[in-house]
C-alpha positions as CSV (number, residue, x, y, z in Angstrom):
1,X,-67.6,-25.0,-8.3
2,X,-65.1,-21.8,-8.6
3,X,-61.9,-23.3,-7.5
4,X,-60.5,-26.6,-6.3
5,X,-59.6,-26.9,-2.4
6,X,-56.3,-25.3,-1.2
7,X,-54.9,-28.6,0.2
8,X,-57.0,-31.9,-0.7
9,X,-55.1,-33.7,1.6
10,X,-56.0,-32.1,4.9
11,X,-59.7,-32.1,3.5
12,X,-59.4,-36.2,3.1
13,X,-57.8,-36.0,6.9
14,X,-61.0,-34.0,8.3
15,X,-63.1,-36.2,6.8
16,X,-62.0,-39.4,8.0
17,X,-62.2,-37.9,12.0
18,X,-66.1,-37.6,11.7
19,X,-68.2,-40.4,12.8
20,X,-69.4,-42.3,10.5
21,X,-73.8,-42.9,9.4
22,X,-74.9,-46.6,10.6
23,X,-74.8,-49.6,8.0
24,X,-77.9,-51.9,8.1
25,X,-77.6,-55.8,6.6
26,X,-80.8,-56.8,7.2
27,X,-82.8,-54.2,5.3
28,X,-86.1,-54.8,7.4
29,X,-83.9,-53.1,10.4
30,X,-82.6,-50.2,7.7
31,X,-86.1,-49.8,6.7
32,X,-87.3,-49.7,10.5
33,X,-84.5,-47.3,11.6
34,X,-85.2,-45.1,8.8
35,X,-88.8,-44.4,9.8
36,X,-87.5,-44.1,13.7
37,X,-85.6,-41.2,12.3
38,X,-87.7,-39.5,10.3
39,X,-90.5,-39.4,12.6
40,X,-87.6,-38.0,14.9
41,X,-87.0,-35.6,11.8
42,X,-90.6,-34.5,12.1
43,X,-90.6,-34.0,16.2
44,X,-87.2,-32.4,15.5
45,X,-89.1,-29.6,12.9
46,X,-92.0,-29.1,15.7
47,X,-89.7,-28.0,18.6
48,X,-88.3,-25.6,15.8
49,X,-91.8,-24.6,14.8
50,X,-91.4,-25.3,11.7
51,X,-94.9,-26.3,11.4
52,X,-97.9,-24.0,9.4
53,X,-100.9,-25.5,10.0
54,X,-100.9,-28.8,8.2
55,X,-98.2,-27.4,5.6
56,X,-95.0,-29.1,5.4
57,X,-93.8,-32.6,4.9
58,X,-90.3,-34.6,4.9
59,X,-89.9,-38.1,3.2
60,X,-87.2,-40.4,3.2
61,X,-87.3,-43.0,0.3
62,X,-87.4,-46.8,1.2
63,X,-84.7,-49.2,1.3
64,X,-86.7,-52.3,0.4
65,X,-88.6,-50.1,-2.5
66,X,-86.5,-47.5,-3.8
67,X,-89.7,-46.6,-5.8
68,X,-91.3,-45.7,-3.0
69,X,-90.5,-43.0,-0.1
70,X,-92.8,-42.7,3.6
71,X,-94.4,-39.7,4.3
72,X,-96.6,-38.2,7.4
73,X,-100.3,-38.5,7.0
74,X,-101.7,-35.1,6.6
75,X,-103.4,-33.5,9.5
76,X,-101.5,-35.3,12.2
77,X,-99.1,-32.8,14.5
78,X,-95.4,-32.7,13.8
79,X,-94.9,-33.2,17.6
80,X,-96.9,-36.3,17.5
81,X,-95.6,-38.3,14.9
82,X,-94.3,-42.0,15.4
83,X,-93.0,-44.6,13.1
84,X,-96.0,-46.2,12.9
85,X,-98.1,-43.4,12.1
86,X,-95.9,-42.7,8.6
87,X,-97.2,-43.5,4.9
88,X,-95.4,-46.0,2.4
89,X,-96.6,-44.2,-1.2
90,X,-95.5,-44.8,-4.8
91,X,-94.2,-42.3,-7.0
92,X,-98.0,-42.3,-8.8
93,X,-99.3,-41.3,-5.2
94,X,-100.7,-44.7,-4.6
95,X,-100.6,-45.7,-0.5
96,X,-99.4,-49.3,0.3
97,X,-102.0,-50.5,2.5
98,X,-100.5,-53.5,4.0
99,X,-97.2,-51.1,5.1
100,X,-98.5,-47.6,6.1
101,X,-99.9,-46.4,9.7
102,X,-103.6,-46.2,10.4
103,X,-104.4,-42.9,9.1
104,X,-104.6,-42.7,5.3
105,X,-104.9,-39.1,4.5
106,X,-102.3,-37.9,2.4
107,X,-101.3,-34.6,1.1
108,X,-101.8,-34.3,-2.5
109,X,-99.3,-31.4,-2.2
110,X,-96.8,-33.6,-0.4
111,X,-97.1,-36.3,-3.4
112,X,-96.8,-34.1,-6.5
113,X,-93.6,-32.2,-5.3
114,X,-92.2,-35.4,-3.2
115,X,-92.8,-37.5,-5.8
116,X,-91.0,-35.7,-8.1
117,X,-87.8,-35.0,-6.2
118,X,-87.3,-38.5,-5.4
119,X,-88.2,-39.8,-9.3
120,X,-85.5,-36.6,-10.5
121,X,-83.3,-37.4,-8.2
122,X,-82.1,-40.9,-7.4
123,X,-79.5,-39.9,-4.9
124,X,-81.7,-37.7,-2.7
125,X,-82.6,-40.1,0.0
126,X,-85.0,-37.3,2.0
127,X,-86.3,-34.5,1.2
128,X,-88.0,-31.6,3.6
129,X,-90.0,-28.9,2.3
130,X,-91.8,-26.2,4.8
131,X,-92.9,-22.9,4.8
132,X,-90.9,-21.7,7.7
133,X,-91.0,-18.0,8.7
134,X,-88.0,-16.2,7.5
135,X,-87.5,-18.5,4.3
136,X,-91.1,-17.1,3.7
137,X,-90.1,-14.2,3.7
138,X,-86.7,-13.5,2.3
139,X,-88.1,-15.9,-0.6
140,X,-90.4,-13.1,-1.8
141,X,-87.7,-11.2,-3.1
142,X,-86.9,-13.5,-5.7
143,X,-83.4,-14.0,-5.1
144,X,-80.4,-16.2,-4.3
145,X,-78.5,-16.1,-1.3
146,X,-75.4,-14.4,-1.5
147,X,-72.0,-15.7,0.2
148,X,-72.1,-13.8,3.5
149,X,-71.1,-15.7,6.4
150,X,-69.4,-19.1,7.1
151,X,-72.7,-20.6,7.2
152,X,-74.1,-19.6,4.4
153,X,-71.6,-20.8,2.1
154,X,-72.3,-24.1,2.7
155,X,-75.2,-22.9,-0.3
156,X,-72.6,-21.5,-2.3
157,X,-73.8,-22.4,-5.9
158,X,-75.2,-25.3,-4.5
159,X,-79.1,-23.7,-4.2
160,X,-81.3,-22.6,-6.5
161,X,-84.0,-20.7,-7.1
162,X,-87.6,-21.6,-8.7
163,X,-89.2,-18.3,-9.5
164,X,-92.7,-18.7,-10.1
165,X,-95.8,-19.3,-7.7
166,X,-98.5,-20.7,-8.7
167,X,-100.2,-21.4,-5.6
168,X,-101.1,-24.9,-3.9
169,X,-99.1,-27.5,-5.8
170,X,-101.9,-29.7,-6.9
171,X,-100.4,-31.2,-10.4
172,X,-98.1,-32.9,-11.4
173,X,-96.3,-30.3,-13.6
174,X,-95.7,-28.0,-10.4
175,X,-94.1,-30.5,-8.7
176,X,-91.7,-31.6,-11.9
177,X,-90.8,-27.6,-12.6
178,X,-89.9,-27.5,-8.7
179,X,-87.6,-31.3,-9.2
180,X,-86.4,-29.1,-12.6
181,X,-85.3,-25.8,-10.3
182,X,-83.8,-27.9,-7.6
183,X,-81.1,-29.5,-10.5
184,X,-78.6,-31.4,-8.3
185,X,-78.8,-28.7,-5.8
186,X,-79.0,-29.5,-2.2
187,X,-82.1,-26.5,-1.7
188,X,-84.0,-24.7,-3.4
189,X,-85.8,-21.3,-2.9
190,X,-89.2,-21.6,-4.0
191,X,-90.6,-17.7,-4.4
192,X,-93.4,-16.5,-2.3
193,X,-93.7,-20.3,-0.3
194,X,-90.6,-21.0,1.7
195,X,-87.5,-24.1,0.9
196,X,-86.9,-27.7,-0.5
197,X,-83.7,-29.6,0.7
198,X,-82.6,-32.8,-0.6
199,X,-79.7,-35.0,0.7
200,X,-78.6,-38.6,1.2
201,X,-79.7,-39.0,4.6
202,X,-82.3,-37.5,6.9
203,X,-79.7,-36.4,9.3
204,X,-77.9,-33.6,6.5
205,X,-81.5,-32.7,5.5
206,X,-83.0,-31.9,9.2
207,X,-79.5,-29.5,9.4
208,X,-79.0,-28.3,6.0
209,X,-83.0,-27.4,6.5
210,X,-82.2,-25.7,9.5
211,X,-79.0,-23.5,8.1
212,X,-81.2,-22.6,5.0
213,X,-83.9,-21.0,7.3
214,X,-81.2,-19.3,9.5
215,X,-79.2,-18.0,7.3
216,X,-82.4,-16.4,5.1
217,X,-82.7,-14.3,8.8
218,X,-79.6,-13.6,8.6
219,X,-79.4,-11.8,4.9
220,X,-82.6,-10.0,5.6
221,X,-80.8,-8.6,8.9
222,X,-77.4,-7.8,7.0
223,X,-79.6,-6.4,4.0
224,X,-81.6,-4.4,6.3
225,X,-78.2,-2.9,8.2
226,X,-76.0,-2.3,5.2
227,X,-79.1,-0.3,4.1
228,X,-79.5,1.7,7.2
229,X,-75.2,2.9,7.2
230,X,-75.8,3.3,3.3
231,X,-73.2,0.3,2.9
232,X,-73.3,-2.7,0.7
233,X,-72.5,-5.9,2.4
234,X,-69.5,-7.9,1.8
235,X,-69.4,-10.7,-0.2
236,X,-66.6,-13.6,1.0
237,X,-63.9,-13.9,-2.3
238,X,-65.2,-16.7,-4.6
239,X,-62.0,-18.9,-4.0
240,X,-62.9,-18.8,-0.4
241,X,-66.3,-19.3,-1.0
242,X,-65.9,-22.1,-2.6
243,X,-63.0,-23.8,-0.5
244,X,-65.2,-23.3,2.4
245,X,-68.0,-25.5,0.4
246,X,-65.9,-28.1,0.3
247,X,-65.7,-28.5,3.8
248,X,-69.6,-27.4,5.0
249,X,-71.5,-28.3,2.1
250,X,-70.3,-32.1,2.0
251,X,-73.4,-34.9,2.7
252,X,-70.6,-35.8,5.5
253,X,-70.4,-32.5,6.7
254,X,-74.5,-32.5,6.9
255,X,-74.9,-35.8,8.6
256,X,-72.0,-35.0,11.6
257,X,-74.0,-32.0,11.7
258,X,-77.9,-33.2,11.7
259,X,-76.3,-36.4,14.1
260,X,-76.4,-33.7,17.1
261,X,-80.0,-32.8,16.6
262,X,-81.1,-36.1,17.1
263,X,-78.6,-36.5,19.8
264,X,-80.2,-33.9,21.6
265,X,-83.9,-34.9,20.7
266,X,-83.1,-38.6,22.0
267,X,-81.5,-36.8,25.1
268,X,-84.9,-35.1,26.0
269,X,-86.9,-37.5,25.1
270,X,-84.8,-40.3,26.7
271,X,-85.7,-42.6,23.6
272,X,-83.6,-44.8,21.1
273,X,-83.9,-46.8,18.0
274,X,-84.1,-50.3,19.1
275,X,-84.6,-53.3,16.8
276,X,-87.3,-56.0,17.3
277,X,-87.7,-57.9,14.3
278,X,-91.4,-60.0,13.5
279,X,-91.5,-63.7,14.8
């Protein structure tokens, strides 16, 4: 990072006013909540149409198996997915019978880049990769966001780009060069396809998913203006840049963030997580 906060202090304050993500001591209720959520993640990407077809996928790894994450079956709408539709799978793509939904058709594309995010990186908790529209296309050009706007920053050296396509991920050594290009990034760019965020929780990847896709419509617009006046955009100073990470580019920043998307979704579909464990 560029440059160290102005004032720590009043960074630590902000911090401790947010709410803060539930804590689960049973970890068959942690492991039930977490696939409430991300089938909510899933609804959450369909009202955003961030759906293609039967393209796209989010996992969130398991509590109780850390080597394994859950994953939609392939072919099943985002808008109809429920907990007990979703896939428990091992990093070497094998489906646990005994825990998964019903329909055992899994992605291979899904596995081989999943697989490999969650194996690379032990702190990424859920990862969502899509090939949303503007992503799509601002990832053609082969480049980097720059620091434009608030918003974006909270990418500011924190993305990366994998510049190579290859079409359909369908080995394993696609899906480790994507794990490679994402680093300890939150996103990555993947050129010609669309994004890849990883966080610690669903709720700051559903939002930091979200930003990423807005905020490649927004560079394409600014590109396409400055172009049109015969300007070049501005780019925000590097200290600032990097001052205003610190604040919207924190996994606490994410989660308050992601929190109100679910908030919303539970609103409309007048539906909470609620706990019954087996007799």
């Amino acid at each position: 990072m560029a440059a160290p906060l102005k004032d720590a202090s009043k960074l630590d304050i902000w911090m401790s006013t947010l709410p803060a993500p539930p804590t689960f001591s049973d970890p068959l209720e942690h492991r039930a909540f977490l696939k409430f959520r991300l089938a909510q993640a899933y609804r959450i990407f369909a009202k955003y149409r961030f759906d293609e077809g039967v393209a796209g996928h989010i996992t969130v790894r398991d509590p109780i198996r850390p080597d394994c994450y859950w994953v939609n079956p392939w072919g099943i709408h985002f808008k109809l997915l429920q907990p007990e539709d979703l896939l428990l799978v091992d990093h070497g793509g094998k489906i646990q019978e005994n825990e998964s939904g019903p329909s055992r058709f899994l992605n291979q594309a899904a596995y081989m880049i999943h697989s490999a995010v969650h194996e690379a990186r032990p702190d990424a908790i859920c990862a969502a990769h899509s090939h949303t529209t503007y992503a799509k296309a601002f990832s053609a050009l082969g480049v980097p966001l720059d620091p434009l706007t608030q918003d974006s920053l909270a990418f500011y050296e924190d993305h990366s780009l994998y510049s190579e396509f290859r079409g359909v991920v369908d080995d394993r050594e696609e899906g480790l060069a994507i794990a490679n290009a994402l680093g300890s990034n939150k996103a990555v760019i993947l050129q010609n396809h669309g994004i890849l965020v990883a966080t610690k929780s669903i709720e700051s990847t559903v939002f930091y998913f979200i930003s990423l896709e807005k905020c490649c419509k927004v560079q394409m617009v600014v590109d396409q203006a400055a172009a049109a006046r015969g300007l070049k955009p501005r780019l925000i100073d590097p200290v600032e840049a990097a001052n205003t990470w610190e604040r919207l580019g924190s996994e606490a920043a994410g989660w308050f963030n992601g929190f109100v998307e679910f908030q919303l979704l539970e609103h409309e579909e007048g539906k909470k997580f609620e706990y019954v464990p087996a007799p």
